[in-house]
C-alpha positions in Angstrom: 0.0 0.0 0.0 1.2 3.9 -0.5 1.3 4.3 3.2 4.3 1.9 3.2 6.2 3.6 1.4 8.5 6.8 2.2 7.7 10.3 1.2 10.8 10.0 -0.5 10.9 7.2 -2.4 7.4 8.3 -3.5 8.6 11.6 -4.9 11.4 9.8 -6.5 9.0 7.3 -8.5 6.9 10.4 -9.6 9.7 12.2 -10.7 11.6 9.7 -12.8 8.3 8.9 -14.4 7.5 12.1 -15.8 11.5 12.5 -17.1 11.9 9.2 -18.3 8.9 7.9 -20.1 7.8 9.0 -23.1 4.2 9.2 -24.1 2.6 7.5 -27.0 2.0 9.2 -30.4 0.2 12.5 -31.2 -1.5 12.3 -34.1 -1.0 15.5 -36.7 -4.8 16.1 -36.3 -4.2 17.7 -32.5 -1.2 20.0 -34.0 -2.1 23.3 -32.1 0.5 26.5 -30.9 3.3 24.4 -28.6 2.5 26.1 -25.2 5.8 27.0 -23.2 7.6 27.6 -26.2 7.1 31.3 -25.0 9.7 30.6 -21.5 12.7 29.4 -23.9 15.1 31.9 -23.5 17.7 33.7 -25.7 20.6 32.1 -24.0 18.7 28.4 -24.3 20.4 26.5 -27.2 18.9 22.7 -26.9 15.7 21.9 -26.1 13.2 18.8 -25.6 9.5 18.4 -25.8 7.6 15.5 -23.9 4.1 14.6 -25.3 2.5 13.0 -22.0 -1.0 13.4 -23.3 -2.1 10.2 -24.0 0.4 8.4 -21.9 -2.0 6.0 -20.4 -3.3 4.8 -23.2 0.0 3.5 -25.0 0.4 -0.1 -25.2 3.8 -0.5 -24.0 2.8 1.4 -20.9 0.0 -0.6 -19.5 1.9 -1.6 -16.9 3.2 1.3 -15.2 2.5 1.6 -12.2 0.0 4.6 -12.5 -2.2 4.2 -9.4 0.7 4.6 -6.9 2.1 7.7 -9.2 -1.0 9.1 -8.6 -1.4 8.3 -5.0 2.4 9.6 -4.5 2.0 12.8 -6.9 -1.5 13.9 -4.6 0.6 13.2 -1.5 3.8 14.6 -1.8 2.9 17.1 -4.5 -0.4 18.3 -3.5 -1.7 17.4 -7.5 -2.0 13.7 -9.6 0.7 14.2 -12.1 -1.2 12.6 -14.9 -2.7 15.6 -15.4 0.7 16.7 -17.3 0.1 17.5 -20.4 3.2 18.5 -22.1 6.9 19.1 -20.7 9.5 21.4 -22.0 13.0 20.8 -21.0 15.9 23.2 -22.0 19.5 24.1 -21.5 21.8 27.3 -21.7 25.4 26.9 -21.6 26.8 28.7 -18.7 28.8 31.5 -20.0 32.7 30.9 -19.2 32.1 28.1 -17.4 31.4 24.6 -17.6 28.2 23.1 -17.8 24.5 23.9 -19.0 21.4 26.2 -16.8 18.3 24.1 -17.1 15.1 24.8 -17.3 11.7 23.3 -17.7 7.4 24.1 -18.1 5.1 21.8 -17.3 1.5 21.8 -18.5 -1.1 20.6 -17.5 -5.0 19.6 -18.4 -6.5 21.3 -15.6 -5.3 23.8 -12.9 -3.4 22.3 -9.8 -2.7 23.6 -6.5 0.6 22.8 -5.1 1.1 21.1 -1.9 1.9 23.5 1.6 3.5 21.4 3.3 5.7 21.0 -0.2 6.4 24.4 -0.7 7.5 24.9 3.3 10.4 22.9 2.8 11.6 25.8 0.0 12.7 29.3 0.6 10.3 31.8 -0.5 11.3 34.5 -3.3 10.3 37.3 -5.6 11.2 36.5 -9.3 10.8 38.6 -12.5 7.6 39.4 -10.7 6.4 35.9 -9.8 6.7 33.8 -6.6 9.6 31.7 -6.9 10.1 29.1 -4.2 13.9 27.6 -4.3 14.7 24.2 -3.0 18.5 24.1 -2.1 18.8 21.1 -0.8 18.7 19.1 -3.7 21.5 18.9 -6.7 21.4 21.0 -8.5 19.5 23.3 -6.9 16.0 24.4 -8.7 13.7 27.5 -8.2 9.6 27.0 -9.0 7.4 29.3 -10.0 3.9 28.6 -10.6 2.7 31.8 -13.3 -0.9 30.3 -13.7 -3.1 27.1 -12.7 -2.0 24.6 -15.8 1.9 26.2 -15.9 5.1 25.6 -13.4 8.2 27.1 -14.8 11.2 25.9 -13.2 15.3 26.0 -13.6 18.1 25.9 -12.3 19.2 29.5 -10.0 19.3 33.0 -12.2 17.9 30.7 -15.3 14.3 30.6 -14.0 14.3 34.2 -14.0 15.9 34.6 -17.8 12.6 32.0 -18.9 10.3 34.4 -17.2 11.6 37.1 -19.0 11.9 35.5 -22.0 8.1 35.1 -21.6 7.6 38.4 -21.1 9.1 39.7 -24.5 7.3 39.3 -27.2 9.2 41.0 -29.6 12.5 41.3 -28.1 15.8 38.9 -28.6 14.1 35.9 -26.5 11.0 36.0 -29.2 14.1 35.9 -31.9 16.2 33.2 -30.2 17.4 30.5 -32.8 15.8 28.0 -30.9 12.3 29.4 -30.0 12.2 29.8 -34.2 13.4 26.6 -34.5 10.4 25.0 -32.3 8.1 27.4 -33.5 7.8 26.0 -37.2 7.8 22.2 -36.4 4.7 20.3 -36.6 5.1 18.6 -32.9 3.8 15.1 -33.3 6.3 13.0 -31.6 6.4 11.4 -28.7 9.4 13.4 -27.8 11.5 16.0 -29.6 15.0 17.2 -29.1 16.4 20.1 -31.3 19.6 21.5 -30.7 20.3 25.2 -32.6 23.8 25.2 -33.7 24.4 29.1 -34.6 24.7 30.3 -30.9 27.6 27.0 -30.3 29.7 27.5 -33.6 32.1 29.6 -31.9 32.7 27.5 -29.0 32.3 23.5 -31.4 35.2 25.5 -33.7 36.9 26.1 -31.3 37.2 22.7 -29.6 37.5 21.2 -33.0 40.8 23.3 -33.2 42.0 21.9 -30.7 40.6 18.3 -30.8 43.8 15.6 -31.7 43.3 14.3 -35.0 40.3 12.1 -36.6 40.4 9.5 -38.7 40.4 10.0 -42.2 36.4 9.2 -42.7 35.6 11.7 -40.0 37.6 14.4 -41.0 34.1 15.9 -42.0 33.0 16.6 -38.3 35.8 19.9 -38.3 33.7 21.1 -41.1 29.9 20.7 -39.2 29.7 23.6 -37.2 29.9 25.9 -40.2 27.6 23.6 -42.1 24.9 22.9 -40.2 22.1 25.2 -38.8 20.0 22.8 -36.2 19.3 19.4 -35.3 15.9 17.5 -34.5 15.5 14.1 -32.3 12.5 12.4 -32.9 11.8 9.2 -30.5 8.6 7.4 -31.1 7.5 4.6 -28.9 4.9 3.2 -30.4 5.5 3.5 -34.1 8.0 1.9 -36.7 10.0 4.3 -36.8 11.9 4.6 -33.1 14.1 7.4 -33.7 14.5 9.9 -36.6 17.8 12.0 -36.7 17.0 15.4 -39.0 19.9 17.4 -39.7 19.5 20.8 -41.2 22.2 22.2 -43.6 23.4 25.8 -44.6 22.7 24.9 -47.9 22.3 22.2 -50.3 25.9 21.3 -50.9 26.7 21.3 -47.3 24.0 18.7 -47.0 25.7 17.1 -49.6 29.1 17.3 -47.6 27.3 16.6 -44.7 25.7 13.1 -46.5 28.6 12.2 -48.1 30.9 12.3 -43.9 28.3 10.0 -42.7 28.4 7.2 -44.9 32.2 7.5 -44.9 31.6 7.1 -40.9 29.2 4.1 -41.3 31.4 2.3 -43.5 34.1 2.8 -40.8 32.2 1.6 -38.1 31.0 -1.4 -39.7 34.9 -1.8 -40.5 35.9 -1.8 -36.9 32.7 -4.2 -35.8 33.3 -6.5 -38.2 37.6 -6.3 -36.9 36.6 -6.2 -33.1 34.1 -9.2 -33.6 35.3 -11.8 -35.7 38.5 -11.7 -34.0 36.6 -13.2 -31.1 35.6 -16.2 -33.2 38.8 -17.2 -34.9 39.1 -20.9 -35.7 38.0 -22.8 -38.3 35.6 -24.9 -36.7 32.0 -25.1 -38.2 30.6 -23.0 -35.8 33.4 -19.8 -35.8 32.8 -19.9 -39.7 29.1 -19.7 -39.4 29.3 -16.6 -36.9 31.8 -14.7 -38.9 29.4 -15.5 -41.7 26.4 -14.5 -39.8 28.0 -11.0 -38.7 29.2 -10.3 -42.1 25.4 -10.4 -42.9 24.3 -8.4 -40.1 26.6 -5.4 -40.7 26.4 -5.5 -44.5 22.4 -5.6 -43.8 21.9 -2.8 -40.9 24.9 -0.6 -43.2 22.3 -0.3 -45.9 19.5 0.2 -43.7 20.8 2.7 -41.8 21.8 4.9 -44.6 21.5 8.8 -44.8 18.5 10.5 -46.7 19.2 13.5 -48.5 16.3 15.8 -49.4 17.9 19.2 -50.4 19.4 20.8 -47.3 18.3 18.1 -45.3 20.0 14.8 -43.9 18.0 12.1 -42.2 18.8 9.0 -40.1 16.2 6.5 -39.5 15.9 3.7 -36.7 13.0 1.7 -36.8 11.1 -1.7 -36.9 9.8 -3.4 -39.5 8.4 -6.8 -41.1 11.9 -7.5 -41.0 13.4 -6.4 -37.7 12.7 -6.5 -34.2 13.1 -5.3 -30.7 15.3 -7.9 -30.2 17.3 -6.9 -33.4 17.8 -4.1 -32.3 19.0 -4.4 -28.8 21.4 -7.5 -30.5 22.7 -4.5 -32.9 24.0 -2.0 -30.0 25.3 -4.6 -27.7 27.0 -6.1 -31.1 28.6 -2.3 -31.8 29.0 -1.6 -28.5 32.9 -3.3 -28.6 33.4 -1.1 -32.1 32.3 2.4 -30.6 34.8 1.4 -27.3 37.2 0.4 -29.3 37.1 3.9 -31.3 37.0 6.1 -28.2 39.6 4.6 -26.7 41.9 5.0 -30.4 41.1 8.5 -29.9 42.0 8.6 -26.0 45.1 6.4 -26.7 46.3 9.1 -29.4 45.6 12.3 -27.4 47.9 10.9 -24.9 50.4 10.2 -27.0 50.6 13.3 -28.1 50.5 15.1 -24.9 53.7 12.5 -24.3 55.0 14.0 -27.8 54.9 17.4 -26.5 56.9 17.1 -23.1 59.3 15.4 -24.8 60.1 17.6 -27.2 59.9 20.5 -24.2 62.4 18.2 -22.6 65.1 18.5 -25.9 63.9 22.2 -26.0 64.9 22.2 -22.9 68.1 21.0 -23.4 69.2 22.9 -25.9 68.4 25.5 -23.9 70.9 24.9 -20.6 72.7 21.7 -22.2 70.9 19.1 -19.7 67.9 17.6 -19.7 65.4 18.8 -16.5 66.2 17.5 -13.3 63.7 15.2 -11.2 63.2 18.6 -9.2 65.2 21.6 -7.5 65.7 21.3 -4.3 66.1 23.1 -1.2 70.0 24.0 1.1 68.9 20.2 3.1 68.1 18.5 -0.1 64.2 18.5 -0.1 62.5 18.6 -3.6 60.1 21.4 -4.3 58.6 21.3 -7.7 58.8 19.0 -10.2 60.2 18.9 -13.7 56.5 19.6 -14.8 56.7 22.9 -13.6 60.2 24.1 -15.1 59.5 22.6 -18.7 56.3 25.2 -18.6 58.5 27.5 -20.8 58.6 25.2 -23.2 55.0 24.1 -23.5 53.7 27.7 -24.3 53.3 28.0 -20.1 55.9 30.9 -19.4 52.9 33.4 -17.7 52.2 29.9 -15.6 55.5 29.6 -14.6 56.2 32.9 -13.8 53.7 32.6 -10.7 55.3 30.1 -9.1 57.7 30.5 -6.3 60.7 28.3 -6.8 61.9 28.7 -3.5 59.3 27.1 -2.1 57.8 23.8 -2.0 54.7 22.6 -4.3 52.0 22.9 -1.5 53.4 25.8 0.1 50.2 28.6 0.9 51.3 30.2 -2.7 52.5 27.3 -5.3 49.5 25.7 -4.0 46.8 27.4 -5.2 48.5 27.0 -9.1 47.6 23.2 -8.7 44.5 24.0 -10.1 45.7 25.7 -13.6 47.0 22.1 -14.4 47.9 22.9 -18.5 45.8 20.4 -20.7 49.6 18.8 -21.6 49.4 16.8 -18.4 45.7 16.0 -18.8 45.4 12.7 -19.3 41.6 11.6 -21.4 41.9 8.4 -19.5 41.2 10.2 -16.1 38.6 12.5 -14.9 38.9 16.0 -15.2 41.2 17.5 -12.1 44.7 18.7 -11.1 46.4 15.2 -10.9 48.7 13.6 -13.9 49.9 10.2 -14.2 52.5 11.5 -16.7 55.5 10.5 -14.6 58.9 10.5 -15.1 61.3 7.0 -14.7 63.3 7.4 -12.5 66.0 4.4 -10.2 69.7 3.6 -10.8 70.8 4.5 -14.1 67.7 6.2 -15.0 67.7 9.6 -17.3 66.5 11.7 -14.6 68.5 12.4 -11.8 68.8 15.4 -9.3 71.3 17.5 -11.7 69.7 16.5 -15.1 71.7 14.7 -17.6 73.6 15.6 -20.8 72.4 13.3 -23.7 75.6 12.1 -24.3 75.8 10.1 -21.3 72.6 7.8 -22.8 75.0 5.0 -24.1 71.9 2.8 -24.5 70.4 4.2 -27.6 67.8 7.0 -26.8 65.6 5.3 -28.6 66.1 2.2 -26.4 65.4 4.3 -22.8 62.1 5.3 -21.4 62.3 8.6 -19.6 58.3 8.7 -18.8 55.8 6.5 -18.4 51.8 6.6 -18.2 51.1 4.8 -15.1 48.0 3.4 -13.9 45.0 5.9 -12.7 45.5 5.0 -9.3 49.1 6.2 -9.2 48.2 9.7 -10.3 49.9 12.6 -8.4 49.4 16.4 -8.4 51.2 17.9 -11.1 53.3 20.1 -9.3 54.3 17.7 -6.7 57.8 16.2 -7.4 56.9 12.5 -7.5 58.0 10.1 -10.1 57.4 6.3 -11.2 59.8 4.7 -9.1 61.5 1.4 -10.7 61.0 -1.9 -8.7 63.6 -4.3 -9.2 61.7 -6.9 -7.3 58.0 -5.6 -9.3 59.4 -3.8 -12.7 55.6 -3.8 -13.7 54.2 -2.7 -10.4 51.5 0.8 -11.5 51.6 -0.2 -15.4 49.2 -1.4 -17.6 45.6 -0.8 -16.4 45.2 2.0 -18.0 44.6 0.8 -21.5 44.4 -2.8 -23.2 47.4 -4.9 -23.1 50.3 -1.9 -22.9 51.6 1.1 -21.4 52.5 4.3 -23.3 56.3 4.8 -23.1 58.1 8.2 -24.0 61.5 7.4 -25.0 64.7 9.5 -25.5 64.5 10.1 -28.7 61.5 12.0 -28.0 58.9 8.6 -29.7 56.0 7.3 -28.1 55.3 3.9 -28.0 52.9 1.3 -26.4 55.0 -1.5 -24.5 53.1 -5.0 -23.8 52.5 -5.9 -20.4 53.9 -8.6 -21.3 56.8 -7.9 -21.5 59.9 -9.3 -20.6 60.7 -8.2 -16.8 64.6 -8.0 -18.3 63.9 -6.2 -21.3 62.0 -3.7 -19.2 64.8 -3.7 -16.8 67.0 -2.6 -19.7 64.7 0.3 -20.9 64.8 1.9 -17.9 68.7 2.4 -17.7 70.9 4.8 -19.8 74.5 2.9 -20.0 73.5 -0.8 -19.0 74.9 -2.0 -22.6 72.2 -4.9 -22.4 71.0 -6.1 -25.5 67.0 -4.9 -25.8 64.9 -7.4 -27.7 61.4 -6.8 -29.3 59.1 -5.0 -27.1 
């Protein structure tokens, strides 16, 4: 019974309902003016729109549970929230700084009042002219303002107030807003429908495009999108053949064209690496391992062509559907079948970032050389011999980083009251795209008897060894992470030479060697030939590695 269950887990249940579920089809015949379209502010740039109308009567909902939703909506809520008509979810990126402002309207069939004893747990404010109540103690935090009977506005602080405004001008820059225009000439008949304008982002997608590592040659095309594309629309469709419908809208019809032409290339890749990733799981030649290489040669040569882009003038679209010929199943087989493929891609693309932010301190390291005729020291170090810094902070110079490392004090240690608070402005060299966002690297340096770094740095004419036959850095495993600025390195283990290696990515562990060349050694490998690598005049002979 609903009495059994808490408040909270109540609200919960009502709440990922009405986010979560979609609603079953509109039909074209109730098209009518899209209401909350009119609290979509200038700032918003994506926005989705729930259909909930009819949500009881679609078939693949029967059995939700409705009656407690109800029961838990009147309770905690103070109205049943199957009297939601329609939901309008947006975003607003956040100026400078990271992250989106959300917002949302909710609509209803009939006017609602909202719960006291709801509203007491909120702190009571005046906004753009409306009551706004703002609960705080939920993440993020959200402000709710109810402007009639059948409409709650809410979003995230200082963004509520930009969606009352926005409703508010009716002529202004909010009625003008890519987006809103965007919205505004769709027939809305979908279940649920995301569109995404792309004029207010092209400044910032170039710009991370810039500086994005390089793609592979069939998606060289994405550098090209921002300029070439002017919005995007997400159809999803529960109870219809068509699941989802991908519209994108060009600049023009050869972009389009452009545009059509990338995303077969990218198809064609895909289907490449599924085909690579999977039948190298069923290698033999046994009756059955040639029968599943034969049947996923036929199920990515079959959902390649069906998945193909349409191109109607300035318009690509991307169908996902079922058919006579397909089927839930199908489906679900298909995206745990590419799942390996699209892994295997994003970590290619994480695997060469790092290997160019290795690239990069190794040639700050020769740079640095030929600079002061030594290669950096581990660290400097204080009059009793304490290290301060590490050699991450004094190859700055030489990673573009001079106004960085001007701010440091070298005479003090790296969590001293000043050098401490520079943690933070970790450069994107030491970033690693295998580990979350932060001030920590696992970019360290070798270091043990006979290693290249040392406390006085080394000239490279003592590397008798071959510099292209002695690590100097290493990516270790996530775990083994340190702040950048604090002088600690990878510490060779005679007794565990693989101890902190090889986590990180499949089978290997990037190496930067002397010579300034990256390059991923097994896990495998021989403890000895490891042994060698690490040392600059051992004279051993290094075998394959």
């Amino acid at each position: 019974m609903v009495h059994n269950f808490s408040r909270r887990s109540l609200l919960v249940m009502v709440c990922a309902a009405l986010l979560v579920v979609p609603a079953s089809s509109v039909h074209a015949a109730q098209k009518s003016a899209l209401p909350g379209i009119e609290f979509i502010p200038a700032e918003a740039v994506t926005a989705a729109v729930v259909n909930f109308r009819e949500l009881k009567r679609s078939p693949s909902l029967e059995l939700m549970p409705w009656e407690v939703l109800t029961a838990g909506g009147i309770q905690e809520l103070g109205f049943d929230p199957l009297k939601i008509d329609q939901v309008v979810v947006m975003a607003a990126l956040q100026g400078q700084a990271r992250g989106f402002s959300l917002g949302a309207v909710v609509s209803l069939s009939s006017p609602v009042t909202l719960k006291q004893e709801f509203l007491s747990r909120a702190r009571s404010s005046l906004v753009a002219g409306h009551q706004a109540f703002q609960f705080f103690r939920i993440n993020p935090p959200v402000e709710l303002a109810q402007v009639n009977g059948k409409t709650l506005v809410m979003g995230t602080p200082g963004f509520l107030e930009s969606m009352l405004k926005a409703a508010a001008d009716k002529t202004g820059t909010a009625a003008r807003s890519p987006l809103r225009q965007l919205i505004g000439t769709q027939a809305l008949t979908d279940d649920i429908a995301v569109f995404l304008a792309v004029e207010p982002l092209r400044p910032m997608l170039n710009a991370n495009l810039q500086n994005a590592p390089p793609f592979p040659p069939p998606l060289e095309f994405v550098r090209g999108l921002p300029d070439q594309l002017q919005s995007l629309r997400l159809n999803l469709n529960l109870d219809r053949s068509t699941l989802a419908q991908l519209v994108a809208t060009a600049t023009d019809a050869e972009a389009a064209t452009t545009i059509d032409q990338g995303v077969r290339g990218s198809l064609g890749m895909v289907k490449s690496m599924f085909l690579a990733s999977t039948l190298a799981l069923t290698a033999g030649d046994g009756q059955v391992q040639q029968a599943t290489r034969s049947y996923f040669t036929r199920l990515a040569n079959t959902l390649e062509k069906r998945i193909q882009p349409k191109r109607d003038g300035s318009t690509v679209t991307l169908e996902a559907g079922l058919d006579s010929t397909a089927s839930l199943g199908g489906v679900a087989t298909l995206v745990g079948l590419l799942l390996p493929a699209v892994q295997q891609a994003r970590e290619a693309a994480r695997r060469a970032q790092s290997k160019t932010n290795m690239k990069q301190m190794m040639l700050a390291f020769h740079n640095y050389h030929d600079r002061y005729g030594h290669f950096p020291a581990q660290a400097n170090y204080d009059n009793n011999g304490k290290p301060l810094l590490s050699w991450r902070v004094h190859i700055l110079p030489f990673i573009d980083q001079q106004a960085l490392y001007s701010r440091f004090k070298l005479n003090e240690p790296w969590d001293s009251p000043h050098n401490r608070k520079l943690v933070r402005l970790m450069p994107g060299t030491y970033a690693n795209p295998n580990l979350p966002a932060g001030s920590a690297t696992n970019y360290l340096a070798v270091i043990g008897p006979d290693s290249v770094f040392s406390k006085t740095g080394i000239r490279i004419q003592r590397i008798v060894d071959g510099t292209s036959n002695t690590a100097m850095m290493v990516e270790v495993n996530a775990d083994r992470a340190v702040p950048w600025t604090k002088p600690v390195d990878h510490e060779f283990n005679e007794k565990a030479p693989k101890a902190g290696l090889g986590t990180l990515r499949p089978g290997v562990f990037l190496t930067a060697f002397a010579d300034g060349s990256v390059r991923g050694v097994r896990i495998s490998v021989d403890p000895n030939i490891l042994r060698a690598l690490v040392t600059k005049s051992g004279r051993e002979v290094i075998g394959a590695f």
